[in-house]
PDB file of the backbone (N, CA, C, O) and the ligand in Angstrom, with CONECT records:
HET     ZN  A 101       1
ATOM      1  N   UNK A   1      25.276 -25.178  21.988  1.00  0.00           N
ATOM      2  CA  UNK A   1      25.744 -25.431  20.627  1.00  0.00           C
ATOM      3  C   UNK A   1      25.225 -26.774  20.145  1.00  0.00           C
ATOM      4  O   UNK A   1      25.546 -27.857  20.636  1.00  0.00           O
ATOM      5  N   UNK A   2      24.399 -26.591  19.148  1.00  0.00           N
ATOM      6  CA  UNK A   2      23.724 -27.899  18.030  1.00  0.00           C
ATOM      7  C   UNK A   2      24.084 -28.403  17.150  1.00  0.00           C
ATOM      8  O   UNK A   2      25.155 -27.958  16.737  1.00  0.00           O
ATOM      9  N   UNK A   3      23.572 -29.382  16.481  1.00  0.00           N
ATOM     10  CA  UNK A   3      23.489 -29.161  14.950  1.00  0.00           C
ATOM     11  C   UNK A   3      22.813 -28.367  14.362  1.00  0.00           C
ATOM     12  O   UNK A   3      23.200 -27.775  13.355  1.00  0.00           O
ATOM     13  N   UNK A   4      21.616 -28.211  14.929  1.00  0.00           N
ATOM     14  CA  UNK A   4      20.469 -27.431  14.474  1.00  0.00           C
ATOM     15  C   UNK A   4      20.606 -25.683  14.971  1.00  0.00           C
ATOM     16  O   UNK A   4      19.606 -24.971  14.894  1.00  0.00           O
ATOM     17  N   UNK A   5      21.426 -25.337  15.279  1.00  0.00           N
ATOM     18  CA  UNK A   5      20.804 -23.986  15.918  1.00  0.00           C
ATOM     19  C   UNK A   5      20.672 -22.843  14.829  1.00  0.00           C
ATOM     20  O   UNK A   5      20.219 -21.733  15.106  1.00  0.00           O
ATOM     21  N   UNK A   6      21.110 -23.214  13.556  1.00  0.00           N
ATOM     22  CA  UNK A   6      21.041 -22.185  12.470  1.00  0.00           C
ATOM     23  C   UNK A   6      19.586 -22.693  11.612  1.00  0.00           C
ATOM     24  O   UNK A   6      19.322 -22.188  10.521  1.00  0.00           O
ATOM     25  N   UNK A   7      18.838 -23.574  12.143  1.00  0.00           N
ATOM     26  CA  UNK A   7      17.731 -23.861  11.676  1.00  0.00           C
ATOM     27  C   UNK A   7      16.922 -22.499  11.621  1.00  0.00           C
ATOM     28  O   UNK A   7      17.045 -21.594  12.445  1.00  0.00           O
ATOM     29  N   UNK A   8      15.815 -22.488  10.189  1.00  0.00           N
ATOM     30  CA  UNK A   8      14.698 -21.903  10.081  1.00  0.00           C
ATOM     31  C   UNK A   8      14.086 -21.776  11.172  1.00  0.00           C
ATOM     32  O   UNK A   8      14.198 -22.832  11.795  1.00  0.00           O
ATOM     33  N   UNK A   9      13.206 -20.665  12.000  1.00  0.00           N
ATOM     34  CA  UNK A   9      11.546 -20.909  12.883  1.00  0.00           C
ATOM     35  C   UNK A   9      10.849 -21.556  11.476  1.00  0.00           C
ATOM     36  O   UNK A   9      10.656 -22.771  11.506  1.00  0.00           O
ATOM     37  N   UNK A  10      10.575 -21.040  10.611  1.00  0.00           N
ATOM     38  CA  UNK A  10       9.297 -21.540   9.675  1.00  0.00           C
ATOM     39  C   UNK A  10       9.650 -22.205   8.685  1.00  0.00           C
ATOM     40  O   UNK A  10       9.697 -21.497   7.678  1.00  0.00           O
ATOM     41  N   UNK A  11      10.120 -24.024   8.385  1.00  0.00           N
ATOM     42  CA  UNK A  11      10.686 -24.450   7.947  1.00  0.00           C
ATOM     43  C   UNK A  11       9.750 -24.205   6.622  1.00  0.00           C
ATOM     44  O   UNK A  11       8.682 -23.595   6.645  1.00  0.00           O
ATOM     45  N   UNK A  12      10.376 -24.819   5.419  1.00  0.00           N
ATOM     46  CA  UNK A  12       9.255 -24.610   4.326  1.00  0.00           C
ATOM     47  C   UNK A  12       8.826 -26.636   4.122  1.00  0.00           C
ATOM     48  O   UNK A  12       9.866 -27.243   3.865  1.00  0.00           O
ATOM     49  N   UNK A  13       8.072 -27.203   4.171  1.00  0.00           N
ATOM     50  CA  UNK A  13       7.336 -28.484   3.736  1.00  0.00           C
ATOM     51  C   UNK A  13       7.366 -28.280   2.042  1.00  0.00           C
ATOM     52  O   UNK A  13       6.973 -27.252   1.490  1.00  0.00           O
ATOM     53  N   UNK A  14       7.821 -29.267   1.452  1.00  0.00           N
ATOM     54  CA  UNK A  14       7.945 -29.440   0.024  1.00  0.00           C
ATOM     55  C   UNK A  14       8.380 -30.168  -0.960  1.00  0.00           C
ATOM     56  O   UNK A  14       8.850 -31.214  -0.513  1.00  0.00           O
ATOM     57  N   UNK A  15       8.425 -30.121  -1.765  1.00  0.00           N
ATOM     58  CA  UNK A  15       8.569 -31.528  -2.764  1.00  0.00           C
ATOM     59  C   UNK A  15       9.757 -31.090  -3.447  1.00  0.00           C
ATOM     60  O   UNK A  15       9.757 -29.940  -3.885  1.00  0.00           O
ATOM     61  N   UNK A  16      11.299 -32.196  -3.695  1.00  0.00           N
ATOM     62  CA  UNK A  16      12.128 -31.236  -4.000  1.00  0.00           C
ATOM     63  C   UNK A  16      12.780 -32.057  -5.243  1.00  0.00           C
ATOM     64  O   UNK A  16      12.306 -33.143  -5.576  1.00  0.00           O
ATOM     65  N   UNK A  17      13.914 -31.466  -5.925  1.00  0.00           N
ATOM     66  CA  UNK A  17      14.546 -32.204  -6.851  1.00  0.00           C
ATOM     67  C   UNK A  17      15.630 -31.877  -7.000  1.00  0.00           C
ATOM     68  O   UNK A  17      15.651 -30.658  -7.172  1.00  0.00           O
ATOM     69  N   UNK A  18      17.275 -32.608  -7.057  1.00  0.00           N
ATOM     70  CA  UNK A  18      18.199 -32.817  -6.817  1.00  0.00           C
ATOM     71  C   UNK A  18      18.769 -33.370  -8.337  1.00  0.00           C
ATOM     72  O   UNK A  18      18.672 -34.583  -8.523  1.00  0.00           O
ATOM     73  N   UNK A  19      19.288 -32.635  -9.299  1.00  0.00           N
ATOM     74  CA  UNK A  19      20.094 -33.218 -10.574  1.00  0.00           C
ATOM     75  C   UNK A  19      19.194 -33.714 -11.289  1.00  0.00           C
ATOM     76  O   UNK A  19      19.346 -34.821 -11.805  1.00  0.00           O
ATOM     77  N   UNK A  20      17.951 -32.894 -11.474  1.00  0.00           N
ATOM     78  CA  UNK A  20      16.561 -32.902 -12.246  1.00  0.00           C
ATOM     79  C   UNK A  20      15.721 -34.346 -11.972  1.00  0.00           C
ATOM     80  O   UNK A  20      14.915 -34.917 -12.707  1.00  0.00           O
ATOM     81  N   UNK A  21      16.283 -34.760 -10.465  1.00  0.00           N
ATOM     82  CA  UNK A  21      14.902 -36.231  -9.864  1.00  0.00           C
ATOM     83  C   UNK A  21      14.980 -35.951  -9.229  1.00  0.00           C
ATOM     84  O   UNK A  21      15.924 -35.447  -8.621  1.00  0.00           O
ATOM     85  N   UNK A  22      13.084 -36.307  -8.846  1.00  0.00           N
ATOM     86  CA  UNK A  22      12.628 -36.273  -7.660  1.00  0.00           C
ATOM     87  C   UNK A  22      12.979 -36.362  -6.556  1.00  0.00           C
ATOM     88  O   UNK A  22      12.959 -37.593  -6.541  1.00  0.00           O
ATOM     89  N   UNK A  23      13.453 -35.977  -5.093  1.00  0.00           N
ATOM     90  CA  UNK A  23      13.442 -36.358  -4.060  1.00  0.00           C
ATOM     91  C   UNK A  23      12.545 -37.492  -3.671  1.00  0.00           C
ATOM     92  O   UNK A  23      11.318 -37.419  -3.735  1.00  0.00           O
ATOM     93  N   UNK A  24      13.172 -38.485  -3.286  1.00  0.00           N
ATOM     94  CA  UNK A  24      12.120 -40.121  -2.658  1.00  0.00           C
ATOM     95  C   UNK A  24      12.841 -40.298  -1.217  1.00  0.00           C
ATOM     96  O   UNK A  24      14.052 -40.469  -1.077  1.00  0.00           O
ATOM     97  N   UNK A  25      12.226 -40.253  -0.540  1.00  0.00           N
ATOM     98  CA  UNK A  25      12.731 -40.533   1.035  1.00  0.00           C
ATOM     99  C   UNK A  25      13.192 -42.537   0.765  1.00  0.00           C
ATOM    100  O   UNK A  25      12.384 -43.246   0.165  1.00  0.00           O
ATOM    101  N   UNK A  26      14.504 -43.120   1.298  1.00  0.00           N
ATOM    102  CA  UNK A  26      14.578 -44.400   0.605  1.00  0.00           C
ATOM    103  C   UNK A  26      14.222 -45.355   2.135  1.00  0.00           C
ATOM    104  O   UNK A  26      14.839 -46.346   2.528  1.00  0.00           O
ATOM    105  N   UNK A  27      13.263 -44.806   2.665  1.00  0.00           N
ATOM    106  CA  UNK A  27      13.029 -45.374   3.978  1.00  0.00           C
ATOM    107  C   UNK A  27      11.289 -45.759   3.800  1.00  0.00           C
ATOM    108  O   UNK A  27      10.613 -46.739   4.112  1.00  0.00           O
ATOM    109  N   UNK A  28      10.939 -44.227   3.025  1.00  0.00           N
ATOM    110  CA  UNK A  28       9.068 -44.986   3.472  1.00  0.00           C
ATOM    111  C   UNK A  28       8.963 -44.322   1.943  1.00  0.00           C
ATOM    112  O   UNK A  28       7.797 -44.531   1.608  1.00  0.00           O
ATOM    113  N   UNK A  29       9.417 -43.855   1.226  1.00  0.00           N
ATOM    114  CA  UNK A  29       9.255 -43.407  -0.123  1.00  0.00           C
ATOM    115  C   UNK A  29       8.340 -42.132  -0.045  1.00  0.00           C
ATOM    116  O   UNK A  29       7.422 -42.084  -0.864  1.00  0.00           O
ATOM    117  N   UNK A  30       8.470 -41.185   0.765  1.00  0.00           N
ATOM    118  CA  UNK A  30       7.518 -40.070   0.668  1.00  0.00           C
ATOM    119  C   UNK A  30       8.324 -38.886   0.120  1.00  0.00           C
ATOM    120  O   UNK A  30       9.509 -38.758   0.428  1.00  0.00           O
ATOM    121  N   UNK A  31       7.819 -38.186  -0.533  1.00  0.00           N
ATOM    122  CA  UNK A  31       8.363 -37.074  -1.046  1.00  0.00           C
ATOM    123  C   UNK A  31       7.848 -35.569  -0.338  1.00  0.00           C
ATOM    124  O   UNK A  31       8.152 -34.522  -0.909  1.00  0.00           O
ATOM    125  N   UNK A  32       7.358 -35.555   0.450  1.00  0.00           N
ATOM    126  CA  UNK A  32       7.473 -34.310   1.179  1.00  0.00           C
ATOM    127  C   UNK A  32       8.707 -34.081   2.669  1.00  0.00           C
ATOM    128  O   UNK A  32       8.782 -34.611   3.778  1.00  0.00           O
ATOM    129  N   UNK A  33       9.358 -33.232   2.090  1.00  0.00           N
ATOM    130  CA  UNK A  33      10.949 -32.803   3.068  1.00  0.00           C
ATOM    131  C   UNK A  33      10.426 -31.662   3.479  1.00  0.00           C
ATOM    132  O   UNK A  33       9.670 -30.819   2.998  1.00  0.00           O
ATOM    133  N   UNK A  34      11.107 -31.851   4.677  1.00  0.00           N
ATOM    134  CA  UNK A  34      11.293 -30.714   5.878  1.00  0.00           C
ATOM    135  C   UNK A  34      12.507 -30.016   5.644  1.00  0.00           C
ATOM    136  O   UNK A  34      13.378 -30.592   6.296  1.00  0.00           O
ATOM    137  N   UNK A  35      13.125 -28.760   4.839  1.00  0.00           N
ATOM    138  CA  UNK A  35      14.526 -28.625   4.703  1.00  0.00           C
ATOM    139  C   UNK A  35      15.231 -27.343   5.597  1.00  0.00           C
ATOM    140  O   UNK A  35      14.810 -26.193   5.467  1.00  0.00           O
ATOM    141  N   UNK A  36      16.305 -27.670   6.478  1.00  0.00           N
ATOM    142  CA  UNK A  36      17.381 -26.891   7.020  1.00  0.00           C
ATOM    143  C   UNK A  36      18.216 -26.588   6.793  1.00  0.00           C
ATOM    144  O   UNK A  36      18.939 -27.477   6.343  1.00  0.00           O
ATOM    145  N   UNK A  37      18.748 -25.402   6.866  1.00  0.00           N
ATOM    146  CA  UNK A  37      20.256 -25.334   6.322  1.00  0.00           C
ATOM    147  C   UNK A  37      21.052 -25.675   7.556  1.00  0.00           C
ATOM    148  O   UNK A  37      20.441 -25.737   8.623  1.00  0.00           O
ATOM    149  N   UNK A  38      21.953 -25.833   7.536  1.00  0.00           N
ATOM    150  CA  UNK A  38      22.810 -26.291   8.828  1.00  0.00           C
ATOM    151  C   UNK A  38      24.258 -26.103   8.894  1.00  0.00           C
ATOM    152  O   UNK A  38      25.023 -26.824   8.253  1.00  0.00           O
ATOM    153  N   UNK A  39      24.670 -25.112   9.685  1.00  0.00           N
ATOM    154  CA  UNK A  39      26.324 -24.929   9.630  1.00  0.00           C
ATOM    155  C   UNK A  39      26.551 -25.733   9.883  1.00  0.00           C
ATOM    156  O   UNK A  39      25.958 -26.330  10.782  1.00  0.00           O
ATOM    157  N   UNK A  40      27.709 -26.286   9.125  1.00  0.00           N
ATOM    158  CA  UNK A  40      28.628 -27.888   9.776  1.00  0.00           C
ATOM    159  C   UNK A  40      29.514 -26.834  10.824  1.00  0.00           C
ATOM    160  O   UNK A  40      29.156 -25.718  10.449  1.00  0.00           O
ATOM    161  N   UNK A  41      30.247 -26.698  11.668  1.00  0.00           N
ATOM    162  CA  UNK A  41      30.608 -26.314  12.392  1.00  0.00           C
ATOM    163  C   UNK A  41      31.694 -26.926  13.028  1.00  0.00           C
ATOM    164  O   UNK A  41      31.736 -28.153  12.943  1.00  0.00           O
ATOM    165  N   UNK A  42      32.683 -26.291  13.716  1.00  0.00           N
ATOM    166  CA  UNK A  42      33.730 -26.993  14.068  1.00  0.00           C
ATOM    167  C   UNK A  42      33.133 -28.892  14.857  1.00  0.00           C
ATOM    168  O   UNK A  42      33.693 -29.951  14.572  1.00  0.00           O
ATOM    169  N   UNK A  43      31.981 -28.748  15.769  1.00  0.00           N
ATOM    170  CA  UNK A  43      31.637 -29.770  16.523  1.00  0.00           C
ATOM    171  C   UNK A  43      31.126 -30.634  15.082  1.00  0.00           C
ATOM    172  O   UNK A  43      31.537 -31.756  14.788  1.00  0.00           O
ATOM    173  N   UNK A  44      30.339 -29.993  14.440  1.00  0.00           N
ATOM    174  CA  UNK A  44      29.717 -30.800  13.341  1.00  0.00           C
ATOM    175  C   UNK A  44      30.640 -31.700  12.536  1.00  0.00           C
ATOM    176  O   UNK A  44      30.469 -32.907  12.366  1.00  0.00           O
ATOM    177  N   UNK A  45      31.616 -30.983  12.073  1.00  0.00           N
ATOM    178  CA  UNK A  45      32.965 -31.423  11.228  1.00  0.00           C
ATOM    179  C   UNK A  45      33.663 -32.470  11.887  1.00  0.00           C
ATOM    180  O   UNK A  45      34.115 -33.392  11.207  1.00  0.00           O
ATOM    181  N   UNK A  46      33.807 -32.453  13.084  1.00  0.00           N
ATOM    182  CA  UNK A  46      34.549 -33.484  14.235  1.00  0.00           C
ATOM    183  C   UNK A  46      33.387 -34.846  13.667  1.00  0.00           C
ATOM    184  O   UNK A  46      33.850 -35.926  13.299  1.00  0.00           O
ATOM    185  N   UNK A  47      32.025 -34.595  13.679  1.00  0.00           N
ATOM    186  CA  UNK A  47      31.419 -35.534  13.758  1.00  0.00           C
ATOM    187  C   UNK A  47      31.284 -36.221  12.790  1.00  0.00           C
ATOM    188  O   UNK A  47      31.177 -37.448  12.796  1.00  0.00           O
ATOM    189  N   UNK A  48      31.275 -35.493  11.830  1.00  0.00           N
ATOM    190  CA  UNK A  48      31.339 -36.336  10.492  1.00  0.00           C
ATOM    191  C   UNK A  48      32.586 -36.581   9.894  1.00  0.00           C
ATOM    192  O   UNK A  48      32.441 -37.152   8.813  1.00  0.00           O
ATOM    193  N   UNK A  49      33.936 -36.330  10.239  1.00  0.00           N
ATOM    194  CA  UNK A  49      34.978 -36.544   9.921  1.00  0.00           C
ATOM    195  C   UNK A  49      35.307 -35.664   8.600  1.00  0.00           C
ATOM    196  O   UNK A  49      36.045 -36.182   7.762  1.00  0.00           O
ATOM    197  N   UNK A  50      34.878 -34.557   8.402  1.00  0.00           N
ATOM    198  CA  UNK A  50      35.458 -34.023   7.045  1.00  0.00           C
ATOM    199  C   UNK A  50      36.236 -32.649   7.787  1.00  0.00           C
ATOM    200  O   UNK A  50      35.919 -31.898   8.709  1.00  0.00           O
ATOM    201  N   UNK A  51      37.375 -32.747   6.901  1.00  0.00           N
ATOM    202  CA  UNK A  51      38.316 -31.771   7.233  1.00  0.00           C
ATOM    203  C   UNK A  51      38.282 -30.536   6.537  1.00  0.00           C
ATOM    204  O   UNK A  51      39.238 -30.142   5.868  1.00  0.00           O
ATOM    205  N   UNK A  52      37.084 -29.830   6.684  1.00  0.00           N
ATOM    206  CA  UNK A  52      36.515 -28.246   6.484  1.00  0.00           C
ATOM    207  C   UNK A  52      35.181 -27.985   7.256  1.00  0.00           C
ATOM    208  O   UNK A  52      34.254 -28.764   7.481  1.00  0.00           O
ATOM    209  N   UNK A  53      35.356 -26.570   7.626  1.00  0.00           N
ATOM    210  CA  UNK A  53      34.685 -26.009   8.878  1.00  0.00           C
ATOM    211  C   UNK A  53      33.617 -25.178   8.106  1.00  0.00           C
ATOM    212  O   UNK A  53      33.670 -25.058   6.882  1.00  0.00           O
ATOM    213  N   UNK A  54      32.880 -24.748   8.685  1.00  0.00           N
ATOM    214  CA  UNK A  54      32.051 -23.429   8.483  1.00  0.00           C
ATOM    215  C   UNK A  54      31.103 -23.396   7.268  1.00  0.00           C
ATOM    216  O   UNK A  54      30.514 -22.397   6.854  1.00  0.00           O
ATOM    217  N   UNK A  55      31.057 -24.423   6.851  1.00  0.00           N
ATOM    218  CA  UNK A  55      30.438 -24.809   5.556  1.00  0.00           C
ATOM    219  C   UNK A  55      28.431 -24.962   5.959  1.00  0.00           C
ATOM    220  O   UNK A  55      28.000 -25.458   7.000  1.00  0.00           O
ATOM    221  N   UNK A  56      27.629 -24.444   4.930  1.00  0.00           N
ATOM    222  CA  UNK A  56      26.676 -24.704   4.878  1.00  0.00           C
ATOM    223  C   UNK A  56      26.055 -26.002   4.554  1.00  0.00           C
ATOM    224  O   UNK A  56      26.725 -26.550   3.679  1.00  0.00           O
ATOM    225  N   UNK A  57      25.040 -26.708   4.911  1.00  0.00           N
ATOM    226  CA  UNK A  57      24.216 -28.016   4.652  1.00  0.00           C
ATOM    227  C   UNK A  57      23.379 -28.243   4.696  1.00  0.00           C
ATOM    228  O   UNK A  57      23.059 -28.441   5.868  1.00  0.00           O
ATOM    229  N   UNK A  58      22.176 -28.462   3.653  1.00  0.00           N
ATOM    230  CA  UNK A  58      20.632 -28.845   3.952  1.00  0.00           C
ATOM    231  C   UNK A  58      20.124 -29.993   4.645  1.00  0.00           C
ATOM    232  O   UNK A  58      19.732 -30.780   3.784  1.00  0.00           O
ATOM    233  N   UNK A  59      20.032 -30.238   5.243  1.00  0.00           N
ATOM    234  CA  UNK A  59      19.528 -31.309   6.277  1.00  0.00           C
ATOM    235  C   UNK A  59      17.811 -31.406   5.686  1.00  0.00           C
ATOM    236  O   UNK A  59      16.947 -30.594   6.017  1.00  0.00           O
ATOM    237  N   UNK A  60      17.560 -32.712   4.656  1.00  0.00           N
ATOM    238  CA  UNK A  60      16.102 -33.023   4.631  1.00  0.00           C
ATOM    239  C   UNK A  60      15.442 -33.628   5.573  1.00  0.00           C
ATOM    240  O   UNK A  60      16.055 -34.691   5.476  1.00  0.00           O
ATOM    241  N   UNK A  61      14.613 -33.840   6.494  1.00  0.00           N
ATOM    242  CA  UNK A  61      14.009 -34.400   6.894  1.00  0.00           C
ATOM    243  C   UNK A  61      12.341 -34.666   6.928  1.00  0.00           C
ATOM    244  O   UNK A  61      11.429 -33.918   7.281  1.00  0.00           O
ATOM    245  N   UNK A  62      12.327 -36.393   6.283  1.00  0.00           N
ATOM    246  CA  UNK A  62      11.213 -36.485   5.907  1.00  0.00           C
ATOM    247  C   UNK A  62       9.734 -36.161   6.534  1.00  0.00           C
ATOM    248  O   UNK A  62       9.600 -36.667   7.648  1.00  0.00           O
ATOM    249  N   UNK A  63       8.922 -35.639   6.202  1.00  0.00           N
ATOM    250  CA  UNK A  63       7.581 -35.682   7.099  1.00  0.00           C
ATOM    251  C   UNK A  63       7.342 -36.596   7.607  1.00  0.00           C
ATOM    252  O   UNK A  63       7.052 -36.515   8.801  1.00  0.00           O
ATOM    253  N   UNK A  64       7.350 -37.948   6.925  1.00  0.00           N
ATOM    254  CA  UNK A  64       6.438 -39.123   7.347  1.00  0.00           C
ATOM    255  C   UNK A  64       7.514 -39.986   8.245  1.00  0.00           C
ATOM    256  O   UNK A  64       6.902 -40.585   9.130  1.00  0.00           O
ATOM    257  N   UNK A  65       8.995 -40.243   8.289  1.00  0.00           N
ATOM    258  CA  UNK A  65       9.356 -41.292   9.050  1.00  0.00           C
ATOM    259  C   UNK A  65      10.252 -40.635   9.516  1.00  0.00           C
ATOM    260  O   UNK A  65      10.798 -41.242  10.437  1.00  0.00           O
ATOM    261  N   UNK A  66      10.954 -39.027   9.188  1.00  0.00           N
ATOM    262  CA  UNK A  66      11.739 -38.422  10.194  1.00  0.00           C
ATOM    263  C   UNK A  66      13.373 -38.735   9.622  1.00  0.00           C
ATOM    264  O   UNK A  66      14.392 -38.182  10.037  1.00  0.00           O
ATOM    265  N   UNK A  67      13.292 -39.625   8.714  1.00  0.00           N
ATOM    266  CA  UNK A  67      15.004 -39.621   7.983  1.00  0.00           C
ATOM    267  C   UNK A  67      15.316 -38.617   7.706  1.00  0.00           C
ATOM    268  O   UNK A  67      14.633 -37.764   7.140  1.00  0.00           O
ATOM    269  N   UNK A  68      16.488 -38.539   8.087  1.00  0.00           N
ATOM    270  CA  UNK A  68      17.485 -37.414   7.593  1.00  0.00           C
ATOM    271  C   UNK A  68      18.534 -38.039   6.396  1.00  0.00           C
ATOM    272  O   UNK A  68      19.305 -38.993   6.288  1.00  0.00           O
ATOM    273  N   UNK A  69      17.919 -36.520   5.305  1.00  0.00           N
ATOM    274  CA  UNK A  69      18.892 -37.367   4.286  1.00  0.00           C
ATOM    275  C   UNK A  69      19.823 -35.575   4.085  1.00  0.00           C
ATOM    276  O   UNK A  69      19.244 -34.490   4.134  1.00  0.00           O
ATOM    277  N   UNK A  70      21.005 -35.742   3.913  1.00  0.00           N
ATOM    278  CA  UNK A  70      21.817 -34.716   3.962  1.00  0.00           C
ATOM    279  C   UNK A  70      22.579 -34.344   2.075  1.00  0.00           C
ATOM    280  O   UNK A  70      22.910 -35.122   1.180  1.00  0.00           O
ATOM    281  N   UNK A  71      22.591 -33.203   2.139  1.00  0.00           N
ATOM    282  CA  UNK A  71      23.139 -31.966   0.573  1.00  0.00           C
ATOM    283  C   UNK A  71      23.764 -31.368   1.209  1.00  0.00           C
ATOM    284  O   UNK A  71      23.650 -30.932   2.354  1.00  0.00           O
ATOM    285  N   UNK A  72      24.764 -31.296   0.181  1.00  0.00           N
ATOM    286  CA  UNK A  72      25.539 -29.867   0.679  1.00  0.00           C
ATOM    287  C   UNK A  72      25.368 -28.781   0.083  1.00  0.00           C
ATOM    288  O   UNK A  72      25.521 -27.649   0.540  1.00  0.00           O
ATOM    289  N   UNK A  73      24.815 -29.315  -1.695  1.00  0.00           N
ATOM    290  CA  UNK A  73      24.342 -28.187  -2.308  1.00  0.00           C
ATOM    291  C   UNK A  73      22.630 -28.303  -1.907  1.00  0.00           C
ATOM    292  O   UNK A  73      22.063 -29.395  -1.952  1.00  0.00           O
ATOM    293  N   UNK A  74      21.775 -26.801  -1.443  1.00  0.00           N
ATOM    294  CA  UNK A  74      21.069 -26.729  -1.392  1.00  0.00           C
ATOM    295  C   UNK A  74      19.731 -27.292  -2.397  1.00  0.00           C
ATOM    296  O   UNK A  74      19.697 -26.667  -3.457  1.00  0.00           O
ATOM    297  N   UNK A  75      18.670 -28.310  -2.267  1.00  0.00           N
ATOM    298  CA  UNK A  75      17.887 -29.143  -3.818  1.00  0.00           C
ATOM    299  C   UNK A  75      16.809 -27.923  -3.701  1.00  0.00           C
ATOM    300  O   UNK A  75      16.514 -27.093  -2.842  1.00  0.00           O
ATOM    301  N   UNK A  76      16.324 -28.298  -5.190  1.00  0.00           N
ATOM    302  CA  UNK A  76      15.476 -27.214  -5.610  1.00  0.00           C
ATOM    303  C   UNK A  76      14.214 -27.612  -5.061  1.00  0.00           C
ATOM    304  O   UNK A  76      14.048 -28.660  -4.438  1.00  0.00           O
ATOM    305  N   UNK A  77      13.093 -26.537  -5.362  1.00  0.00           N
ATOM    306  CA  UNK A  77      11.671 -26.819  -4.747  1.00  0.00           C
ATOM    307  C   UNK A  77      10.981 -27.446  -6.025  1.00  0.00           C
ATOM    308  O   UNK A  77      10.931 -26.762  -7.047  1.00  0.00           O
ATOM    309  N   UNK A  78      10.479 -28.643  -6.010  1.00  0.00           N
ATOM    310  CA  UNK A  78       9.318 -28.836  -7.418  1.00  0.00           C
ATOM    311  C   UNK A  78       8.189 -27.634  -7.065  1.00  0.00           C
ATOM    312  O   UNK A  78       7.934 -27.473  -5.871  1.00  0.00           O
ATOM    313  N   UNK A  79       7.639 -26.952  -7.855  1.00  0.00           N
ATOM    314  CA  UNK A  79       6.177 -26.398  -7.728  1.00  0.00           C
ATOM    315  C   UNK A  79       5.562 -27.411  -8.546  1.00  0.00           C
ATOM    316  O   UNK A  79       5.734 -27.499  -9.761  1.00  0.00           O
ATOM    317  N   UNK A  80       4.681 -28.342  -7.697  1.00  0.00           N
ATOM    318  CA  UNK A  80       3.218 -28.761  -8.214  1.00  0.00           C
ATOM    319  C   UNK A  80       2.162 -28.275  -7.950  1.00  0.00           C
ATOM    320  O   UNK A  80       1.131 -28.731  -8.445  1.00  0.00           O
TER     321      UNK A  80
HETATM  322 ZN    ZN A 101      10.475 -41.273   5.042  1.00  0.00          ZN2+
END
């Protein structure tokens, strides 16, 4: 049992936008995300301290420096 085990095999790489702006990674400023959905899960929920289970979560993680920046609502894809 993970965080990750409800991860994609074929993640999608992409440029995204969140409340009509850009996604900016605030670590190296890159805009290409790696995105997962991720059951928070009973272990997950323990870890982050929120008191609801079973809930879905996109987990971004950047290409270039590997930050994880976390949604709960799933961000959209830019097509450029
Ligand atoms: Zn980054």
């Amino acid at each position: 049992m993970g965080l990750f085990d409800r991860q994609s095999k074929n993640p999608i790489i992409a440029t995204y936008r969140n409340m009509g702006k850009k996604i900016t990674c605030p670590n190296c400023g890159n805009t290409k995300f790696e995105v997962r959905d991720v059951l928070l899960n009973t272990t997950a929920m323990t870890f982050f301290g929120f008191d609801w289970a079973n809930k879905n979560a996109s987990a971004m993680i950047c290409t270039q420096c590997s930050r994880i920046e976390w949604y709960f609502n799933p961000p959209k894809i830019i097509n450029e």
